[in-house]
Each structure stands twice: as C-alpha cells, then as structure tokens.
C-alpha positions in Angstrom: 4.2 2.3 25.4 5.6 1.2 22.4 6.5 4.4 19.4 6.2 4.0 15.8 6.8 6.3 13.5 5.1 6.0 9.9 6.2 7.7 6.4 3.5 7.8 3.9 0.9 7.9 6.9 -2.1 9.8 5.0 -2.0 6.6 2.1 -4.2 4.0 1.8 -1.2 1.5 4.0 0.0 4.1 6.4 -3.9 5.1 7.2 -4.7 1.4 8.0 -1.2 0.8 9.8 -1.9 3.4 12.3 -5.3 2.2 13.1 -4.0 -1.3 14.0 -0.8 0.1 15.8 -3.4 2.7 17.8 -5.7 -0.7 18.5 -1.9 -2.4 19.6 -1.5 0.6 22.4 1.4 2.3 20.4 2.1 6.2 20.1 1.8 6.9 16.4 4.0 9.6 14.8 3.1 10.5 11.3 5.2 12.1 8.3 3.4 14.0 6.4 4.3 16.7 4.0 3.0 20.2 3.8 0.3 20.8 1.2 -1.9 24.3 0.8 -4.8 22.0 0.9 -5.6 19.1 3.4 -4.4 15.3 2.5 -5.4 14.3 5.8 -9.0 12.3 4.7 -8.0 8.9 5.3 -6.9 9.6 8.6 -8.9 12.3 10.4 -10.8 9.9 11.7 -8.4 8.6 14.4 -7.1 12.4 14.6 -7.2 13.9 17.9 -5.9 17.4 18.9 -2.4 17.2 20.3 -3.2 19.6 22.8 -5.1 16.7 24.7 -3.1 14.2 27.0 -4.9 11.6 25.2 -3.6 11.8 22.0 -1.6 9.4 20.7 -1.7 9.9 17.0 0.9 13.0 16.2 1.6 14.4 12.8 4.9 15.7 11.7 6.1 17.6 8.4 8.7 16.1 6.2 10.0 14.9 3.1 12.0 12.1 1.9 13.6 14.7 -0.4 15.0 16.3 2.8 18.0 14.2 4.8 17.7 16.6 7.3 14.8 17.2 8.7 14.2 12.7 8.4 17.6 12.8 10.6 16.5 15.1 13.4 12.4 13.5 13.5 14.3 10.4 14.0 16.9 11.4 16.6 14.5 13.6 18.6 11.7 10.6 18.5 13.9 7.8 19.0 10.9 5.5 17.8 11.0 1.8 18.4 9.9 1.1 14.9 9.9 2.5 11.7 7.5 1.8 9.0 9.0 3.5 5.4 5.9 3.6 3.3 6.4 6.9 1.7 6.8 6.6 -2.2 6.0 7.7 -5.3 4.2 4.9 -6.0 2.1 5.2 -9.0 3.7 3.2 -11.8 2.7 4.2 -14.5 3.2 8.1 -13.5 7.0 6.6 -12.3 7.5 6.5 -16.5 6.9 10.4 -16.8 8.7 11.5 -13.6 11.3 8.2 -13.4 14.0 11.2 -11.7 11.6 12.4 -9.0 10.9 8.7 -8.6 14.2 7.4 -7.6 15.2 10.6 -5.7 11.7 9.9 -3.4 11.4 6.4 -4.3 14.5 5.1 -4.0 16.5 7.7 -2.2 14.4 8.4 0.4 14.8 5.0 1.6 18.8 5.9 2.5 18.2 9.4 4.0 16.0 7.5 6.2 18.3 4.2 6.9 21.6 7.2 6.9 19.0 8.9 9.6 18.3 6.0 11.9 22.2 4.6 11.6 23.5 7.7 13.1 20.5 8.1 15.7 21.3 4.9 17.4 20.1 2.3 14.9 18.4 -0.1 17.7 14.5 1.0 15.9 13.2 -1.7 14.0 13.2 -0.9 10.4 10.5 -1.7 7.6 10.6 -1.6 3.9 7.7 -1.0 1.8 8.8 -3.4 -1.4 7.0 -4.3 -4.5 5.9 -7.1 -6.5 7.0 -4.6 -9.2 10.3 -5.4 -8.2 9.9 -9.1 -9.9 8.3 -7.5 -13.1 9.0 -10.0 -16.0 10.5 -12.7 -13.4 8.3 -16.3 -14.4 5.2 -16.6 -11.6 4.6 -17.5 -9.2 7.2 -15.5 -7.1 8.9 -16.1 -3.9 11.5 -14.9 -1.6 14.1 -16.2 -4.5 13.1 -15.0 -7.5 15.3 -12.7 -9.4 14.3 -9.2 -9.7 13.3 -8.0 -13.5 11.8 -4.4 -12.5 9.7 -3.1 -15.9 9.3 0.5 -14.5 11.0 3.5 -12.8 9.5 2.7 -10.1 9.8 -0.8 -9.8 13.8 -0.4 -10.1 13.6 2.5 -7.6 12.2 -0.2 -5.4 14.7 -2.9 -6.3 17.4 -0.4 -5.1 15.5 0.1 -1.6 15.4 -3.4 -1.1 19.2 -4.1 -1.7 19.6 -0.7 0.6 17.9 -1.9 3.5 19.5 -5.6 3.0 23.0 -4.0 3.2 22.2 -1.9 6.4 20.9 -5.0 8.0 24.2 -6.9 7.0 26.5 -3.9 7.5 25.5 -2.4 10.4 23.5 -4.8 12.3 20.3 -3.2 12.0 16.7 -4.7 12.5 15.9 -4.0 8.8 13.3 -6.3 7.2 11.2 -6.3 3.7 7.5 -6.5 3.0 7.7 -7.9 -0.7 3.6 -7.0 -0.8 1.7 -8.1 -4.0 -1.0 -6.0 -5.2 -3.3 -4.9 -2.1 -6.6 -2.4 -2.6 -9.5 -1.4 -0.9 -12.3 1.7 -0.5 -8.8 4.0 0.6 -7.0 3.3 -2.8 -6.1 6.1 -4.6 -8.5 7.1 -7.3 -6.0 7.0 -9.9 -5.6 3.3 -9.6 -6.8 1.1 -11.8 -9.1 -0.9 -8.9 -10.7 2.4 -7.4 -10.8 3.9 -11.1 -13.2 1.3 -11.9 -15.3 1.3 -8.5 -15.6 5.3 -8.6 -17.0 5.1 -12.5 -19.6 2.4 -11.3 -21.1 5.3 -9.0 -21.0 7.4 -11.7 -22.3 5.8 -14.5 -25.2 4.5 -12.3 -25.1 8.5 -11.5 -25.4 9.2 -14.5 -22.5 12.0 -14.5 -20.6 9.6 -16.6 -20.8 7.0 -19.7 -17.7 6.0 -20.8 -14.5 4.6 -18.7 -11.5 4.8 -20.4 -8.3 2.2 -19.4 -5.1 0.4 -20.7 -4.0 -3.0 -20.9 -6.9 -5.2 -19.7 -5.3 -8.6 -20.1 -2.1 -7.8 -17.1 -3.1 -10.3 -14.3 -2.1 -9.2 -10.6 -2.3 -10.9 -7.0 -5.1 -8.8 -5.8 -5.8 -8.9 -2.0 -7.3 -6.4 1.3 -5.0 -4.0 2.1 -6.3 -3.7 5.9 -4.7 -7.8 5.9 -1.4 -6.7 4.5 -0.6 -4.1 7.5 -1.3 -6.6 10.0 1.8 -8.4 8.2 4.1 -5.3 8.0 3.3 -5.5 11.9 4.1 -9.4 12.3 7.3 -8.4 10.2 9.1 -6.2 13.2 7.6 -8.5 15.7 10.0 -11.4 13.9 13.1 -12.3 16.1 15.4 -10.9 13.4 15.3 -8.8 10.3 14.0 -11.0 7.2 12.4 -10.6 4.3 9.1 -11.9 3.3 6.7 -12.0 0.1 3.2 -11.0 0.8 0.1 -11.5 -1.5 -2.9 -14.2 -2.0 -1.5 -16.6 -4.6 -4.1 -16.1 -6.9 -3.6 -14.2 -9.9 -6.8 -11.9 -12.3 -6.3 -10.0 -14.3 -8.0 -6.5 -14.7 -10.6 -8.0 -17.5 -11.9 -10.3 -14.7 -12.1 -7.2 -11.8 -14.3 -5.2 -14.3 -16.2 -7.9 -15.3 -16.9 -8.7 -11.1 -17.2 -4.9 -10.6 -19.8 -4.3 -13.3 -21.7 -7.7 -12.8 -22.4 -6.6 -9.5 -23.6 -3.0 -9.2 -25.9 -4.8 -12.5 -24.2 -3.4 -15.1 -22.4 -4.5 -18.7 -18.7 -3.2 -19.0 -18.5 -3.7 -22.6 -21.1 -1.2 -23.1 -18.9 1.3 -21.0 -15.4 0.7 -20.9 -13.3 2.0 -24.3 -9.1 1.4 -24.1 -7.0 4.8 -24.7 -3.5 3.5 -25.3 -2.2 6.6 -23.0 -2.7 4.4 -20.3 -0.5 1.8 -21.5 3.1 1.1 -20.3 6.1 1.3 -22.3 6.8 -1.4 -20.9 4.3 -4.1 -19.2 4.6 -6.8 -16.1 2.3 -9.2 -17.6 1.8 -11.8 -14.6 2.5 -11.8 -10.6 1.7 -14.2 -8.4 2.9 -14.4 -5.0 4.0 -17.7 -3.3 4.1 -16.5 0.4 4.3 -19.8 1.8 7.7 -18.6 4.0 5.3 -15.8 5.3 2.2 -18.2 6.3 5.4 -20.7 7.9 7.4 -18.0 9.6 4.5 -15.2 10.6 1.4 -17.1 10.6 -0.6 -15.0 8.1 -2.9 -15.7 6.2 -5.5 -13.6 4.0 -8.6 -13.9 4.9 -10.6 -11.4 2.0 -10.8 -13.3 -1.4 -10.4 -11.4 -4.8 -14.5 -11.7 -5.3 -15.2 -10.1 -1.5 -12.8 -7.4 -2.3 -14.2 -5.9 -5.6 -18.0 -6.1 -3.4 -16.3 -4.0 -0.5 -15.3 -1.7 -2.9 -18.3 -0.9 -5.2 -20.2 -1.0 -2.3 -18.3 1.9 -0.5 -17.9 4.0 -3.5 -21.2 3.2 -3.8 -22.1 4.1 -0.3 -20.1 7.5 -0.5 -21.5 8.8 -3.5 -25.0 8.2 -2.6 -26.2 5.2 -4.6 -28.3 2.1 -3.3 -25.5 -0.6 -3.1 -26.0 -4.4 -2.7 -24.7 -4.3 0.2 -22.7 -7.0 0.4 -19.3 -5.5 0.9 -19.7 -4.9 5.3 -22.0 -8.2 5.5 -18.6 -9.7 4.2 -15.9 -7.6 6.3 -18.3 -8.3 9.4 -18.7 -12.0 8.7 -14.7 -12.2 8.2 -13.9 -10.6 11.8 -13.6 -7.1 10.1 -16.8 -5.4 11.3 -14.2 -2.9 13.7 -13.5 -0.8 10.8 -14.0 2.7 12.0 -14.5 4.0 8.7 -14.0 2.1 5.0 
C-alpha cells in the first residue's frame, strides 16, 4: 500500500487530493495544525476513527513554521510521496502579512525539503507552484517563461520553486512542480474572489444581503476545476523523473465575465448589486494569465475536462444547494455527464 503524506490537507486541493489518493488504495497522512475550533469541514467526510483497522486517512499536527516536528512526521512516516500544499495562499492578504508569508510560504517549503533530505530522500516530492509566480510575464505562459511575481506571495512561491529545483539537482531527489493556473470550485475558500461571488448569489436571493463589494474587475485568470488539477499533481509523481509542468485550461476571463455568468444564472443583474471598494485592490496587479500546458497534455496525458461556463453552474448551484435556495440545477447534471458524478460531497 502506497503512503502519502499531504500538507495543507483540510484546503480546498489537499481535501480533493486525498479523496483521489483514498480511491488509488493509498494510506493518507494529513498535516494539519492545531486550532481551538475545527477546520476539518472539507474533509470529515472521508474521516474515519483511527482506532478502526480500517482507517486509512490519519491526521497529524504540525506547522511549516516548525522544522522540527516536519523532520520527525517525515522520518517516523517514511512516506512514499509528499504533496506540499500548505501555504499562505491568499494574495492579496500576502500584501499585509508579506513576513509571515515567506516564513510559511516560502520557508516552509525547505524545512520540509531539509526534513525529507536527511530522512532518506527516496519520497517523491511535490510542489504546490503558482501562476502568481509569472505575474506581469506576457501570456500565454509555459514551462519557459520568466518569472515576474507582483505579490509577497507570488515571490514566496518563486523561491519554493527554485528550492525544490536545486534539491532535485543537488541531491538527487524526486522533486517536481505543479505550476497550477487558477483552479476553484464549491470547497474554495470564501474569501476568494470566485466563492465570494457564489456565497453573495445565495444571499442576495436570501435576501440577507444587497450589495457585493470587490476590486479590480477587469484581471483575466485561467479559471478551471480544482478536483481536475489533483489528478495532475498525482500524474506528476507517477512521471519517471522529477519535472516541472504548467497546469491550467488555456483560456483566459476575467472576473467581469464570472460575475456576469454567476448572476445571469441564478437570474439575477450584477450591476444592480456589485459596488468596487478600492480596499480590495492590489498594490500591485497581475493583469493576464494564461496557461499553455501543452508539455503537460504531451508528457502526462491530462486534459481538463470542466469548462470556465460548467464551473461557475457547479458553483452557484452548491452554494446554492447549501444555503437552502432552489438552484438550476445544472451544476451535478454537468459533473455527472463529465464522469464526475463520484463526488462524495461538493
């Protein structure tokens, strides 16, 4: 039985990574850190006690913060794989917090590459990267194109890359990045600019809420399904050597064109809600990204199979779903007609 071992396991990725390595026959070890409150929603679904033989899901505290504690989790698991998809990945937030964001962000990424060198360094090793990374680098972006980063965080991520490029040259190691574009769904944070706009649908039609305040409108991003992109992560490690590989749709909308698919379909008019606060603006903006992930559908096979226009329906309709509104009812029509219709829970 193959072991994984997965940082940032309770996110929207990590949640959806385990549920495809689980359906793969692995044992999946989580790193989660420890919180007064439970941040366990988007996986206690495919929790089971560990006191029962069956279990094959098992939760761990931690912190990219802490060298330590990464060091012995990885010495006493000896996991075949490692997914690294801990972050602090909000980019604007990275703009107010840009120290905490390259101590977790960017550091974290070496305690855990340090960690696995001196364990044995034979696990496979994946790196969550950004299209952040590329920032103001021309579109469409490939394997080549120079990094630009336009945020804490997107430099923070520049440096994780280079990191786990110099282990795998250095050292030998099986160390490969995910360059993923833009990639949402119903489990996206709701601090994100997608599921911001899906959760005010609910409640406007709710009628808790009237207005829906956002930033720049006009940035254009390569929006695809985030349950696709962890089947690539997977395809990554199962490569014959560490690479790196650009991940996204190659189409590009910006977030004008999401509300105006959003609102159009739960039957509403976005200009009657929406109102720009310049708080959410950037100090600095990534205007256009666009992935070219041609090496990725050559080398890996993968394709996406969820257009930009099927994602925004899956998502209103599950916000929709949750908070108790009639939906269209598109959204599982769609993930059922596209080999989808597995998903224990959106």
């Amino acid at each position: 039985m193959p072991k994984a071992l997965i940082t940032g396991i309770t996110g929207q990725d990590g949640s959806y990574l385990a549920e495809l390595l689980l359906s793969k026959g692995y044992e999946v070890h989580g790193v989660i850190r420890r919180a007064s409150t439970f941040n366990t929603g988007r996986i206690d679904h495919i929790y089971v006690d560990p006191h029962i033989a069956e279990a094959k899901l098992l939760l761990h505290y931690g912190d990219l913060a802490d060298s330590g504690q990464m060091t012995n989790l990885i010495y006493n698991l000896q996991p075949d794989e490692i997914y690294h998809l801990g972050a602090q990945s909000h980019v604007r937030v990275s703009f107010d917090i840009p120290e905490y964001t390259g101590d977790v962000t960017g550091l974290g990424t070496t305690r855990i590459l340090e960690a696995l060198r001196r364990a044995n360094g034979k696990a496979r090793y994946y790196q969550a990267s950004s299209s952040e990374m590329f920032g103001s680098s021309p579109p469409p972006q490939n394997e080549r194109s120079p990094f630009h980063p336009r945020s804490p965080y997107g430099a923070a991520k520049v440096y994780s890359y280079w990191m786990a490029v110099n282990y795998r040259e250095a050292y030998g190691m099986f160390a490969s990045n995910g360059v993923l574009f833009n990639h949402e769904s119903p489990r996206r944070g709701e601090t994100f600019v997608t599921r911001k706009i899906t959760r005010a649908i609910v409640a406007i039609k709710a009628g808790t809420q009237r207005d829906l305040f956002l930033g720049n409108l006009d940035a254009r991003r390569d929006w695809g399904f985030a349950c696709e992109y962890v089947e690539a992560m997977w395809r990554i490690l199962q490569h014959d050597r560490g690479d790196d590989f650009v991940v996204g749709t190659g189409e590009s909308h910006s977030v004008k064109e999401f509300l105006e698919e959003a609102f159009a379909y739960a039957g509403l008019d976005w200009k009657e809600h929406v109102k720009i606060d310049p708080r959410y603006f950037r100090p600095t903006e990534v205007e256009s990204l666009i992935a070219d992930a041609s090496k990725a559908r050559k080398m890996l096979g993968w394709e996406p199979k969820i257009t930009f226009r099927e994602l925004v329906r899956i998502m209103v309709d599950a916000d929709m779903e949750e908070g108790g509104i009639a939906s269209p009812g598109e959204g599982r029509k769609i993930l059922a007609a596209k080999g989808f219709s597995a998903l224990p829970k959106l």
